[in-house]
ROSE-4610 file (N, C-alpha, C; in Angstrom, 1 decimal, always signed):
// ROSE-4610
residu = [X/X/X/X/X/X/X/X/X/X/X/X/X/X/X/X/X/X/X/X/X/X/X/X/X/X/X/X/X/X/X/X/X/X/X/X/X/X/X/X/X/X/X/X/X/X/X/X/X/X/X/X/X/X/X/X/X/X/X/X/X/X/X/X/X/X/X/X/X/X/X/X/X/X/X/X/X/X/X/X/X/X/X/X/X/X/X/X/X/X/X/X/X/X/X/X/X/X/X/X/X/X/X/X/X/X/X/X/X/X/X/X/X/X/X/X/X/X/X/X/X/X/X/X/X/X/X/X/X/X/X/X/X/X/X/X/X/X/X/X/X/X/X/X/X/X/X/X/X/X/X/X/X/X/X/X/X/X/X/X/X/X/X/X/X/X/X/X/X/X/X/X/X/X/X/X/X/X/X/X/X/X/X/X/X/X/X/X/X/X/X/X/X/X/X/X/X/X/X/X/X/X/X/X/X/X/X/X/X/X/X/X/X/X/X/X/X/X/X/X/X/X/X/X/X/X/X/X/X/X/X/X/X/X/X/X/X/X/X/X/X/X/X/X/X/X/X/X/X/X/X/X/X/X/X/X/X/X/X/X/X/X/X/X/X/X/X/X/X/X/X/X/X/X/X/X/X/X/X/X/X/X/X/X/X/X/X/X/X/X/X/X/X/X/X/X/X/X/X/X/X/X/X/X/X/X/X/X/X/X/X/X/X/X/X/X/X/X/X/X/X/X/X/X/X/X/X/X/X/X/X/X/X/X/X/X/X/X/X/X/X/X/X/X/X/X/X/X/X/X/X/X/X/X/X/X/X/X/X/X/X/X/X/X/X/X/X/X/X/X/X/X/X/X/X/X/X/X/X/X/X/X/X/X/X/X/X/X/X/X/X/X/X/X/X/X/X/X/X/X/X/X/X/X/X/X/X/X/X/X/X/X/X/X/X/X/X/X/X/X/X/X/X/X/X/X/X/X/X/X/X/X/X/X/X/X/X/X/X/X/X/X/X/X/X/X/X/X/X/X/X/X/X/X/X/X/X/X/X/X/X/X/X/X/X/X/X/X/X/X/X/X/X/X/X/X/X/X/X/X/X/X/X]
num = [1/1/1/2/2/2/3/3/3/4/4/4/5/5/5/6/6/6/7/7/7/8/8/8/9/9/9/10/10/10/11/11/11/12/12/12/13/13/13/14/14/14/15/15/15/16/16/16/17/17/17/18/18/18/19/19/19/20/20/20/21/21/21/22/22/22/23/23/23/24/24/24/25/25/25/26/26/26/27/27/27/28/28/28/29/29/29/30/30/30/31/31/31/32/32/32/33/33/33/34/34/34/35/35/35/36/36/36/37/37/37/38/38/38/39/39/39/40/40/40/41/41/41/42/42/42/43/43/43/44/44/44/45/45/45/46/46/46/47/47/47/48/48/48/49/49/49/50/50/50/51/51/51/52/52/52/53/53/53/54/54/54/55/55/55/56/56/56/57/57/57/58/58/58/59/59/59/60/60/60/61/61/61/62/62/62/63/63/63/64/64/64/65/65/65/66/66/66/67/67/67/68/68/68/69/69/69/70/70/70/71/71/71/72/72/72/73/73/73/74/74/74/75/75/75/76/76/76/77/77/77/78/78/78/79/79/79/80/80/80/81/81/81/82/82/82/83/83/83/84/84/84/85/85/85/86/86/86/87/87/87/88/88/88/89/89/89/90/90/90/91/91/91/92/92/92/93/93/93/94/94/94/95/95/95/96/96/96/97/97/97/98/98/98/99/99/99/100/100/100/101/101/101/102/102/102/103/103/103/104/104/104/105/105/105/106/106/106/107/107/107/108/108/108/109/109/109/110/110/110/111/111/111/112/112/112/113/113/113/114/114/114/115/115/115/116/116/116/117/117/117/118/118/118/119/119/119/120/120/120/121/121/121/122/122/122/123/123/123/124/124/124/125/125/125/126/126/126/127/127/127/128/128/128/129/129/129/130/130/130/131/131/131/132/132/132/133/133/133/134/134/134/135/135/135/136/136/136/137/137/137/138/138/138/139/139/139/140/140/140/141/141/141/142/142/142/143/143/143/144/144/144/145/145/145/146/146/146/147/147/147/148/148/148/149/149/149/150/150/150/151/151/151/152/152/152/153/153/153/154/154/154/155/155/155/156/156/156/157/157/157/158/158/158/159/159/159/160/160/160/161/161/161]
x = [+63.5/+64.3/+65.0/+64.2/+64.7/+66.0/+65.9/+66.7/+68.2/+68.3/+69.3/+70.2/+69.0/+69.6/+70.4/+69.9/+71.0/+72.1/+72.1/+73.3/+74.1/+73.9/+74.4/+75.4/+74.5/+75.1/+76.0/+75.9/+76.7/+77.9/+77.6/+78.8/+79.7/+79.5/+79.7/+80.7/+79.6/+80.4/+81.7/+81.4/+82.5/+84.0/+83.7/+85.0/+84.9/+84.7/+85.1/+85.6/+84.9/+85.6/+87.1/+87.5/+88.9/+89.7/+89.1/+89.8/+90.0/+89.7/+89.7/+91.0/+90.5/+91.8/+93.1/+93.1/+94.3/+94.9/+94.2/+94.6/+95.3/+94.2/+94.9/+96.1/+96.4/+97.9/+98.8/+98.2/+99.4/+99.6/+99.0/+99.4/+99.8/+99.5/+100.4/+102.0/+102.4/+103.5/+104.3/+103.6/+104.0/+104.7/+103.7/+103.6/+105.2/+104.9/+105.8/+107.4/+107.0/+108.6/+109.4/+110.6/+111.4/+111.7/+111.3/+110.9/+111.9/+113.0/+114.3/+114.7/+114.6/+115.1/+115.1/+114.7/+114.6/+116.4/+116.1/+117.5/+118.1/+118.1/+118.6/+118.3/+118.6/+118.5/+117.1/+116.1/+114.5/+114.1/+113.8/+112.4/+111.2/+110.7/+109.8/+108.7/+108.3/+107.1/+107.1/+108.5/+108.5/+107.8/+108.4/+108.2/+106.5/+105.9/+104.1/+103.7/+104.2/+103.5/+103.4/+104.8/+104.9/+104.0/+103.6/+102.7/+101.2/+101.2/+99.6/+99.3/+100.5/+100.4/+100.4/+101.2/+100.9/+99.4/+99.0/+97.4/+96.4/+96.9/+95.5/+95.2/+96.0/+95.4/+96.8/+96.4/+97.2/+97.3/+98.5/+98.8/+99.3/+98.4/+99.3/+99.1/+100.3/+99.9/+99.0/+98.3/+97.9/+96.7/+96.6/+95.7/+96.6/+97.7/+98.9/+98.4/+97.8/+97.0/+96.0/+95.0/+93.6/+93.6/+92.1/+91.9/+91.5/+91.4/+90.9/+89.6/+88.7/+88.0/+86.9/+85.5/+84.7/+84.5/+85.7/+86.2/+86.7/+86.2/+86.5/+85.5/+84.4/+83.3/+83.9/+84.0/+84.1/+83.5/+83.2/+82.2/+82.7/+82.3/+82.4/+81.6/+81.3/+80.3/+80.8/+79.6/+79.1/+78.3/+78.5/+79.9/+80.7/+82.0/+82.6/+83.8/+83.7/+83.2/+81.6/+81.4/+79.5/+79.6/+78.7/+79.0/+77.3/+76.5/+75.2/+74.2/+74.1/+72.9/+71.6/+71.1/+70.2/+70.5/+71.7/+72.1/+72.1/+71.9/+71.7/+72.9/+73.4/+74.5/+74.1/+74.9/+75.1/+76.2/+75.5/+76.8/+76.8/+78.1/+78.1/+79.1/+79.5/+80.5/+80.0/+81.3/+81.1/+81.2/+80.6/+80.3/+81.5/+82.6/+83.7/+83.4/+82.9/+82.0/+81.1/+80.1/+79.1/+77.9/+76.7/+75.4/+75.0/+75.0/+74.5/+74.3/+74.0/+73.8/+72.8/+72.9/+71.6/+71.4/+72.7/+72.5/+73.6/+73.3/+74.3/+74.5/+75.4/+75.2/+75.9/+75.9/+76.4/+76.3/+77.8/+78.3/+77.9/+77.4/+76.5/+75.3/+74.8/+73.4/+72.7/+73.0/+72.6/+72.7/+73.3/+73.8/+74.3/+73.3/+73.5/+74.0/+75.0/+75.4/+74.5/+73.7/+73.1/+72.0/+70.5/+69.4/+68.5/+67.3/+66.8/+67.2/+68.2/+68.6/+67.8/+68.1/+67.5/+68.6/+68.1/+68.6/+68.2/+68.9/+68.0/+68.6/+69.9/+70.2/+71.1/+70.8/+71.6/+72.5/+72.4/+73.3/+74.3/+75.3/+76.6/+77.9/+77.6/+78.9/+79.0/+77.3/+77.7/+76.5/+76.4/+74.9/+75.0/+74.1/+73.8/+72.9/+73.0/+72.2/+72.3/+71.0/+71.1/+70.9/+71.1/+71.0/+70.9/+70.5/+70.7/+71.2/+72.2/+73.0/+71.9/+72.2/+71.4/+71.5/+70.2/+70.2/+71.1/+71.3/+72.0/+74.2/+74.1/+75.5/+76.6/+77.7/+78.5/+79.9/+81.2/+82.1/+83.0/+83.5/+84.5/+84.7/+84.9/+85.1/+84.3/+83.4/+83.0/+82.8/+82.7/+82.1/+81.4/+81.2/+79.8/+80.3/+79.9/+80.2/+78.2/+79.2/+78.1/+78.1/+77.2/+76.9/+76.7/+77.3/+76.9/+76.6/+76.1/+76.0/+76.9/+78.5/+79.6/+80.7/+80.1/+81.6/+81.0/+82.3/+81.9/+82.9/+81.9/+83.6/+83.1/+84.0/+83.9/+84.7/+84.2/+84.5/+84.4/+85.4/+84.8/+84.5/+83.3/+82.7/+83.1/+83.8/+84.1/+82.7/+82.7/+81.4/+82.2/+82.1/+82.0/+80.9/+79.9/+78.6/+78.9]
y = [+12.5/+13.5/+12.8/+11.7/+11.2/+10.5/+9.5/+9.4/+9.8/+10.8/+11.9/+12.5/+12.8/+12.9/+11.9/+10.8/+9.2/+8.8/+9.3/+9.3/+10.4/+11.5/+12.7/+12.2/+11.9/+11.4/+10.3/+9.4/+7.9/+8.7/+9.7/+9.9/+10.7/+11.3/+12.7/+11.3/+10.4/+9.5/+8.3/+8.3/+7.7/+8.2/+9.7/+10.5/+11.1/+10.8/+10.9/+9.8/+8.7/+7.7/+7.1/+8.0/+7.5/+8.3/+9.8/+10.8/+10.4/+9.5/+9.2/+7.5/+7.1/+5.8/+6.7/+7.5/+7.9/+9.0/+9.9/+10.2/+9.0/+8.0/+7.0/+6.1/+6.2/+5.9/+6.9/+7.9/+9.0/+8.9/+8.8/+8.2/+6.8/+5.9/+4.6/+4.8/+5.6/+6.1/+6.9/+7.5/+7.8/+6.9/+6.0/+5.4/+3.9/+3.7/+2.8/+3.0/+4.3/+4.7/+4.9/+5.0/+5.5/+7.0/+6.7/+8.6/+9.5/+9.3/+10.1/+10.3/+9.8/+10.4/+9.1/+9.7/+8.3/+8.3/+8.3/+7.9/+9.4/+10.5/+11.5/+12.0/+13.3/+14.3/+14.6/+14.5/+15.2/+14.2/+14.9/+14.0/+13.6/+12.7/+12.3/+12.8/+13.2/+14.2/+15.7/+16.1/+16.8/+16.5/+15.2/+15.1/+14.7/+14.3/+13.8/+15.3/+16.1/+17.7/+18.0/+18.2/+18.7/+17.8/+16.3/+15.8/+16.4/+16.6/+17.1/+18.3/+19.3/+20.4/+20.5/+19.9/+19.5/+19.2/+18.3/+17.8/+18.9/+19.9/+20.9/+20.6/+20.2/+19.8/+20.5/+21.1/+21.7/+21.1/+20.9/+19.9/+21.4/+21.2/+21.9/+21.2/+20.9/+20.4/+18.6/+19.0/+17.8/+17.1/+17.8/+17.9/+17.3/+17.1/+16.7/+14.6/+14.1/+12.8/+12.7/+14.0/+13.6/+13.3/+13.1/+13.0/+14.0/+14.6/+16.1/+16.3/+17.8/+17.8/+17.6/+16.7/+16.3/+14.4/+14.1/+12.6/+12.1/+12.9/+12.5/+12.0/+11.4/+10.8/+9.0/+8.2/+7.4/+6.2/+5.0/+3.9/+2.6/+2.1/+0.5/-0.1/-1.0/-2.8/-3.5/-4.4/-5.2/-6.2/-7.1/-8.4/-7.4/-8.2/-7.8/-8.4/-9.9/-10.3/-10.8/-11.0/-11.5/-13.6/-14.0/-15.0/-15.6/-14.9/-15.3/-14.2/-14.7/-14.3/-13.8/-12.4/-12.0/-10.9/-11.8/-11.4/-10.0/-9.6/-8.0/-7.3/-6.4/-6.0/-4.4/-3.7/-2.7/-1.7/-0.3/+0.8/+1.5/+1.4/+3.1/+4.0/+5.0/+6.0/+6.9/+8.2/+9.5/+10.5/+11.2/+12.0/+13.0/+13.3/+13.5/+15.0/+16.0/+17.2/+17.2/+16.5/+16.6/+17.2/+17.4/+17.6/+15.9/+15.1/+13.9/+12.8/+11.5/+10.8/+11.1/+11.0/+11.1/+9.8/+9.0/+8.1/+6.9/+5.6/+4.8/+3.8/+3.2/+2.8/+2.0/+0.3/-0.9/-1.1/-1.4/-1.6/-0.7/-0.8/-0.4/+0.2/+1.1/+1.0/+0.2/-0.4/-1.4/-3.2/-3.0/-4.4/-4.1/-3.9/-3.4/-4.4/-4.2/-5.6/-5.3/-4.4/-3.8/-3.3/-4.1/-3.6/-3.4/-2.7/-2.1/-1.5/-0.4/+0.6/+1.3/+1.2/+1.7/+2.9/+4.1/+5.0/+4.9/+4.5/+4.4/+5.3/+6.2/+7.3/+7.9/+9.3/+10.3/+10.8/+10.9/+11.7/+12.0/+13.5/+13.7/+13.0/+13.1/+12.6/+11.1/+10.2/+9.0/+8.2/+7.7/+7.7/+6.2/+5.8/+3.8/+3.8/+3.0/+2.5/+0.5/+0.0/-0.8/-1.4/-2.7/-3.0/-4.5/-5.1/-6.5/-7.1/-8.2/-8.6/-8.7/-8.5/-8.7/-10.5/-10.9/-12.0/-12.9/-11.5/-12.5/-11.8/-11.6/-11.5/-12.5/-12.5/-14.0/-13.1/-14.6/-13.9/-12.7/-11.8/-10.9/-9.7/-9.1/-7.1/-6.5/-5.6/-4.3/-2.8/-2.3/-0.6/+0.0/+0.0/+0.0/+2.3/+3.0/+4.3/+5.0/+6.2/+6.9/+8.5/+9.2/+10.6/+11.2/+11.9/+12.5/+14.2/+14.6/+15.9/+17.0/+16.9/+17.9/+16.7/+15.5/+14.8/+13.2/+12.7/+11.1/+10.4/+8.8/+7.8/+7.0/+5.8/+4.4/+3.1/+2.2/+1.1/+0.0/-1.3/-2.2/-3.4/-4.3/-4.9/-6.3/-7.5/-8.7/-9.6/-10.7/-11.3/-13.1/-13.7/-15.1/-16.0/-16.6/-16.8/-18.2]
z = [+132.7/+133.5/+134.6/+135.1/+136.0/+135.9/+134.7/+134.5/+134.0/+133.3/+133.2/+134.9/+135.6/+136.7/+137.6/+137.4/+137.8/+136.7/+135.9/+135.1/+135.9/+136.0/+136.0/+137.4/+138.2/+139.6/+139.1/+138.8/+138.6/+137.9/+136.8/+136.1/+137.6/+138.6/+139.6/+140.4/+140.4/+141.5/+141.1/+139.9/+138.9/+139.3/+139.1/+138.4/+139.9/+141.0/+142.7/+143.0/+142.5/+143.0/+142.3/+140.9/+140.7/+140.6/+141.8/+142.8/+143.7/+144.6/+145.8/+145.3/+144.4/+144.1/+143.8/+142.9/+142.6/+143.7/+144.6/+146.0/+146.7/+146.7/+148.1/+146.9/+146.1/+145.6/+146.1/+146.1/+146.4/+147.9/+148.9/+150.4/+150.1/+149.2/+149.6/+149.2/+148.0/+147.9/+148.8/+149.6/+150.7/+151.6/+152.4/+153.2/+152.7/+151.7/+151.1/+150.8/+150.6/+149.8/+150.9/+151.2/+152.3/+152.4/+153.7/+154.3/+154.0/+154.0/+153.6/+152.4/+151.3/+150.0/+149.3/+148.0/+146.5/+146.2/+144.7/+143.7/+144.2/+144.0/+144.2/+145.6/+145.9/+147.3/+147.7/+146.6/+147.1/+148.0/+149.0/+150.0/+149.6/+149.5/+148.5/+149.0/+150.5/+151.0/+149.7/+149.3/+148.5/+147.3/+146.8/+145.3/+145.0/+146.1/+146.5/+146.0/+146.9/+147.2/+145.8/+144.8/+143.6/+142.8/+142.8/+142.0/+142.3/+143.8/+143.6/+143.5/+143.8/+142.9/+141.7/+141.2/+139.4/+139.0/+139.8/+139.7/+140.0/+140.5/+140.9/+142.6/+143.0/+144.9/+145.7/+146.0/+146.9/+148.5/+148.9/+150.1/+151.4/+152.5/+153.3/+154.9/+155.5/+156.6/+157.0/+158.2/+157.9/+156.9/+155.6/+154.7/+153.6/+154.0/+153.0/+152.1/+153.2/+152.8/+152.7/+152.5/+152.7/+150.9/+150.8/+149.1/+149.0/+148.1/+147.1/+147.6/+147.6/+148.0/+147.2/+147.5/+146.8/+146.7/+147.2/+147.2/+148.9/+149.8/+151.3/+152.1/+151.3/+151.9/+152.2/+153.2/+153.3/+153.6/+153.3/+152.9/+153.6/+153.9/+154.3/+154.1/+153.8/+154.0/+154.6/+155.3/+156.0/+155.5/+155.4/+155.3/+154.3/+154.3/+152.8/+153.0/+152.3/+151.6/+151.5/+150.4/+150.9/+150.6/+150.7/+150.1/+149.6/+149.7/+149.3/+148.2/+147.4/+146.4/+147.3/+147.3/+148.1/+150.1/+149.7/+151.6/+151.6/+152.7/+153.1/+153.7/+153.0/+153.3/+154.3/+155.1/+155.6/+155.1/+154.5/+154.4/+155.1/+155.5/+156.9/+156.1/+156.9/+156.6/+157.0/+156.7/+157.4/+156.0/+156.0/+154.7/+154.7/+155.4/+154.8/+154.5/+155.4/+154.8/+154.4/+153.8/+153.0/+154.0/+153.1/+153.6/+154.3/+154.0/+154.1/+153.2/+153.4/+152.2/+151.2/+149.9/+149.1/+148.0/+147.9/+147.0/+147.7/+146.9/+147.1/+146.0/+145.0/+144.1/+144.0/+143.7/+143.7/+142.4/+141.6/+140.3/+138.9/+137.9/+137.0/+137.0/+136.5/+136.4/+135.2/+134.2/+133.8/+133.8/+134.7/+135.6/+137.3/+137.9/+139.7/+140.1/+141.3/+142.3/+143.6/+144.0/+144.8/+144.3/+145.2/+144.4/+146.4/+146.0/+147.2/+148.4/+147.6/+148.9/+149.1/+150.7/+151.6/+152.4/+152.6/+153.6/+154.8/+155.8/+157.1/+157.7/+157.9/+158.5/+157.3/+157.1/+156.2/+156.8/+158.3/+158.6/+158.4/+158.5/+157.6/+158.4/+159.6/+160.8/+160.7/+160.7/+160.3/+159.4/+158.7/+157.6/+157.9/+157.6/+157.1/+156.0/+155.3/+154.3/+154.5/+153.6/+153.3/+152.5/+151.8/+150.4/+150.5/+149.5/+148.7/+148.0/+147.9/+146.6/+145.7/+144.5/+143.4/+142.7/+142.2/+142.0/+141.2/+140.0/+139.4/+139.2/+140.4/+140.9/+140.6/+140.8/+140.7/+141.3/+140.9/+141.8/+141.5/+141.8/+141.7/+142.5/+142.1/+142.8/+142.2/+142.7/+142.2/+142.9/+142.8/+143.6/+144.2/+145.2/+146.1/+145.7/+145.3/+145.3/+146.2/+147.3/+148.1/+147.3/+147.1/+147.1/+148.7/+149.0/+150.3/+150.1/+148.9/+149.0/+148.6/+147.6/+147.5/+147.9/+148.5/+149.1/+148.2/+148.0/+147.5/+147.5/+147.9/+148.6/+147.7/+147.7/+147.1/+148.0/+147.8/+148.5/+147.4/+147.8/+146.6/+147.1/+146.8/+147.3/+147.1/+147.7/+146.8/+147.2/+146.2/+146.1/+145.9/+147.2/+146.4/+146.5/+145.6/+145.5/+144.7]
């Protein structure tokens, strides 16, 4: 059972965390494109709104860049980059609404980049955890993804070892 329910989560935090990538594309399109108008007359603050209305997210105000709700929990690490096999990393963030932290999950669950988390504060305003590179880590990118309760962030962790 237990296990079922750590799937259930990993799958929750999966499909938040590529709500929260494909949100923060839609603010870098923003941010990138020129403020006053593309190939034609539309303002492209228009043509964002009509995509995430198309998407199911409705934009009003200053809610117009947040990410969708369920995906506004936000994550950091400490180091990041890492550069050691074992070294102890720190997550902070702010649960973005949520109840608080409940989980934190570094790459796969059948291959972790993050083993012995630790919750040392849940709180929803600002939570920490902490963790361990896993032993047998090596170099690249991966996903450090948080549960906070209704809200979930992701961060990606680079590793040179």
């Amino acid at each position: 059972m237990s296990t079922n329910r750590n799937r259930r989560t990993v799958t929750a935090l999966a499909a938040a965390g590529a709500a929260a990538v494909a949100a923060g594309a839609l603010g870098i399109t923003v941010a990138s494109a020129d403020s006053a108008t593309t190939a034609g007359s539309t303002p492209v603050d228009q043509q964002n709104a009509a995509a995430a209305k198309a998407a199911g997210h409705e934009t009003q105000g200053t809610q117009r860049n947040q990410p969708p709700k369920g995906a506004r929990a936000t994550v950091e690490v400490t180091p990041n980059p890492t550069a050691q096999r074992g070294q102890e990393v720190t997550i902070t963030g702010n649960c973005g609404g949520g109840t608080g932290l409940k989980a934190v999950v570094g790459g796969l669950l059948a291959n972790p980049s993050l083993v012995d988390v630790q919750i040392v504060d849940p709180g929803p305003d600002h939570y920490v955890a902490k963790a361990k590179l896993a032993q047998n880590i090596g170099n690249g990118v991966g996903p450090v993804l948080v549960d906070c309760g209704g809200e979930a962030g992701v961060a990606l962790l680079v590793t040179h070892v």
